[in-house]
C-alpha positions in Angstrom: -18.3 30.1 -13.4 -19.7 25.9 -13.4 -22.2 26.3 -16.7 -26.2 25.7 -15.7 -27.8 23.1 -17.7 -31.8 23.5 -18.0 -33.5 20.6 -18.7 -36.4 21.2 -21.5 -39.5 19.1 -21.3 -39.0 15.5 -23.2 -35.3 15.5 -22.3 -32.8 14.8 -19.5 -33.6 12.6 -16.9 -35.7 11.3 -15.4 -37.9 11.3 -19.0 -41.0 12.4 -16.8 -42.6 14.2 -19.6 -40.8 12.3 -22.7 -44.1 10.7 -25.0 -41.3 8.5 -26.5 -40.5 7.3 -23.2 -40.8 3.8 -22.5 -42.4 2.3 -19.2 -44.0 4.5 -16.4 -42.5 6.8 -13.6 -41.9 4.0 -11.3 -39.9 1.8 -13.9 -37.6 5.0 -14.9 -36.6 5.9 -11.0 -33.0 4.6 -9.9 -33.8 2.5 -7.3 -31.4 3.4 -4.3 -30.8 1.2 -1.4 -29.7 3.3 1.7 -29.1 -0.4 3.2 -25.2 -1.1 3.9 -24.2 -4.6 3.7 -21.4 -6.0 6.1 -18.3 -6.2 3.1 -19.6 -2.7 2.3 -19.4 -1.0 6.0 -15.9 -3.0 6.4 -14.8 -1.0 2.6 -16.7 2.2 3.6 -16.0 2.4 7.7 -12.4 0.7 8.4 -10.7 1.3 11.9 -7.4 0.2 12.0 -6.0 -0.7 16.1 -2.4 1.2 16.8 -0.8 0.3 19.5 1.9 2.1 21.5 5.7 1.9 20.4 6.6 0.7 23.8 4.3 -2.5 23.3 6.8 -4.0 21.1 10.5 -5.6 21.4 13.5 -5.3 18.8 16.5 -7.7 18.8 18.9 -8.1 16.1 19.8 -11.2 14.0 22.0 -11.5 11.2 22.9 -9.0 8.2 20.1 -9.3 5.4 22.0 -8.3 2.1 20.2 -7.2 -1.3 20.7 -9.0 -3.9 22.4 -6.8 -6.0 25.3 -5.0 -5.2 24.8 -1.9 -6.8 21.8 0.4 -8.6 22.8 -0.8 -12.0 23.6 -4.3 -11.1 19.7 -4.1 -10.2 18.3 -2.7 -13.1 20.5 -5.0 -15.5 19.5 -8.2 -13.4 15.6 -6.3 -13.7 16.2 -6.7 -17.8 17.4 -10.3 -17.7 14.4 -11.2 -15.8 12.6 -9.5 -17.8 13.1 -11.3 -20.8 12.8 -14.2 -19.4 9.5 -14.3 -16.7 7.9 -10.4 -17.7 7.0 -8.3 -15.1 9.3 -7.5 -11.5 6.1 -7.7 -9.0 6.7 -6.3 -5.3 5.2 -6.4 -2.2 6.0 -4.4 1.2 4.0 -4.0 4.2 3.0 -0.8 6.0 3.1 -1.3 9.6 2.0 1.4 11.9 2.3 2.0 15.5 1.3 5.2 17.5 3.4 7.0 20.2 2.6 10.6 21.8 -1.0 10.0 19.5 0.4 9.9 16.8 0.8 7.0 14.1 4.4 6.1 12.9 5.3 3.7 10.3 8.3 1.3 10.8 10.4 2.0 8.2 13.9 0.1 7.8 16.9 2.5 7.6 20.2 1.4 5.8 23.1 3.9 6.4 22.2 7.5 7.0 19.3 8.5 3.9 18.0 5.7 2.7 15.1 4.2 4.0 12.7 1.7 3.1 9.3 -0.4 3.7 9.7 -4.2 4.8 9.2 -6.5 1.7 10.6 -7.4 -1.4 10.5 -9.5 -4.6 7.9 -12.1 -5.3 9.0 -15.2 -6.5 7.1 -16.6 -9.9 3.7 -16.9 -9.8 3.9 -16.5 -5.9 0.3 -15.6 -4.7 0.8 -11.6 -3.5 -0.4 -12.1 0.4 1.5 -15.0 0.9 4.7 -13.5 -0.6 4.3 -10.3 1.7 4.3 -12.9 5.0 6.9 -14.7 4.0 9.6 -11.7 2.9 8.0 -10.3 6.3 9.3 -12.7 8.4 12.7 -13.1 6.3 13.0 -9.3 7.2 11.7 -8.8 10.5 10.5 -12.6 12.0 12.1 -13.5 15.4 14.3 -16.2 15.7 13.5 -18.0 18.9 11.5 -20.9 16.3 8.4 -18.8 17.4 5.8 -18.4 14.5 5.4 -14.6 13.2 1.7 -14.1 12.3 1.0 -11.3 10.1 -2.4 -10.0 9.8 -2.5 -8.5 6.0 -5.4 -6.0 5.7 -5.8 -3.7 2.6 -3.8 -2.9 0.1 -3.4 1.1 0.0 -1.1 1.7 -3.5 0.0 0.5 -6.6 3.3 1.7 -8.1 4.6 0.9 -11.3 8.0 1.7 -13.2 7.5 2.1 -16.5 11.2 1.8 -17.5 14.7 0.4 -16.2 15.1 3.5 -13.9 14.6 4.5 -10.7 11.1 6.5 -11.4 7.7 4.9 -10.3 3.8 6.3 -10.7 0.7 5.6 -8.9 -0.4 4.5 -13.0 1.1 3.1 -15.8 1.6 6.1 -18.2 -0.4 5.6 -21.5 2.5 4.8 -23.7 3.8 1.9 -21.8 2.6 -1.5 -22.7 4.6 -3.4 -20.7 5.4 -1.7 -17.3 8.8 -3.5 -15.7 7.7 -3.6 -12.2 4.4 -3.5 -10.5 4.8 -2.6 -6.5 2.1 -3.2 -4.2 1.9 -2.1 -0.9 -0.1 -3.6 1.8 -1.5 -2.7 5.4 -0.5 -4.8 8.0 -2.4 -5.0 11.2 0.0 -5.7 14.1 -1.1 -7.9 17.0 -1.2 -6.1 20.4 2.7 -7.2 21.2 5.3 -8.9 19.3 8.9 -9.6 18.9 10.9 -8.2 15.7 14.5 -9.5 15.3 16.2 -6.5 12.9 19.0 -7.4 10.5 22.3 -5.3 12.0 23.4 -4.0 8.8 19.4 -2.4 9.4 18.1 0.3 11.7 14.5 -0.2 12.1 12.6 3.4 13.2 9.1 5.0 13.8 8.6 7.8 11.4 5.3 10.1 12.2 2.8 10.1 9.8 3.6 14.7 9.7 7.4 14.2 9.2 6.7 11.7 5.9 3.8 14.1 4.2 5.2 16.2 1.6 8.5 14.8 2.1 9.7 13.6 -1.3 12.9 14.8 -0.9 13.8 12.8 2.3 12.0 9.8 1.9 11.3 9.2 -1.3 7.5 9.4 -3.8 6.4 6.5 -2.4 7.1 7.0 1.3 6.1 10.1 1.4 2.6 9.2 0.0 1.2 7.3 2.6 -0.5 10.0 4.9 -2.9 10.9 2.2 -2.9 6.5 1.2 -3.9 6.3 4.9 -6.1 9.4 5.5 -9.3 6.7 4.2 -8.7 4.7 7.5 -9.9 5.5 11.1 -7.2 5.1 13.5 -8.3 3.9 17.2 -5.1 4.2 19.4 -5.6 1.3 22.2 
């Protein structure tokens, strides 16, 4: 049972009845604005446009490769940057579409298990928004010399590896100083129609928003997080 708190006269707040209380009434009240500015009502209020699956064209281009050409080959190549420039940062992009009303995310697929968001590494001192366009388009950009525009919204998480493992956290644990990767993920707003050219060593698929909540196990902590990430944002299926 919550414990009541009684205010006695002369203490708490508002100090109504406090002698030793300086200023009047009217200099002690909060004042609250019920006003809403337009930044405000865009943080507060956002609508995010889906658009149907069908809306949008996939062709294939050529085989996009990691870097590294194994798990520990990452995480030794992670130290040697380390020591050198700090901090791995990250970016991918969370791109949601909606078919049978209900919003997917495109997630990248390499082999049977693993899947992935589109994005990547930022180069040094790359500026985060502009990295997240550019690995975009090496990723997913068409390749008819047509521009991609990519219409970054919000970001919606911050993961961080504390170590050279695989674990990440929505926080740096209090014991780590110096974190060795900080992931940022990012909303993308899709235009109404568009052309995505896949790599072929990639498949690109919808995944619904149900089959990725509470689903650790299949598609990973950070995957599986984003139906609660996205939960703040109103959906308007066009």
């Amino acid at each position: 049972m919550a414990a009541q708190i009684a205010n006695k006269p002369g203490t708490g707040w508002p100090r109504r009845n406090n002698p030793g209380a300086m200023g009047n009434d009217k200099q002690q009240k909060p004042q609250i604005s019920s006003r809403v500015t337009p930044n405000q009502s865009m943080t507060i209020n956002r609508t995010i446009n889906l658009y149907p699956l069908t809306n949008y064209t996939f062709g294939t281009k050529e085989p996009l490769f990691e870097r590294d050409p194994s798990v520990p080959a990452r995480f030794q190549r992670m130290r040697d940057e380390f020591d050198k420039i700090g901090m791995r940062r990250s970016v991918e992009g969370v791109l949601l579409v909606h078919e049978h009303g209900l919003p997917h995310v495109l997630l990248l697929q390499l082999g049977t298990t693993f899947f992935k968001l589109p994005g990547g590494e930022l180069n040094a001192g790359e500026d985060e928004v502009e990295g997240l366009k550019r690995l975009l388009t090496e990723t997913l950009g068409r390749q008819d010399g047509v521009k991609q525009e990519w219409i970054v919204e919000d970001t919606i998480g911050n993961w961080w590896r504390p170590n050279f493992e695989p674990p990440q956290y929505p926080y740096i644990p209090p014991h780590i100083t110096k974190p060795k990767e900080h992931k940022r993920l990012f909303l993308v707003q899709l235009h109404e129609k568009a052309l995505f050219a896949v790599p072929k060593n990639y498949k690109l698929v919808a995944a619904p928003l149900f089959e990725l909540y509470d689903n650790s196990q299949g598609y990973g902590p950070i995957i599986s997080s984003l139906p609660q990430a996205l939960c703040r944002f109103n959906f308007i299926y066009m």
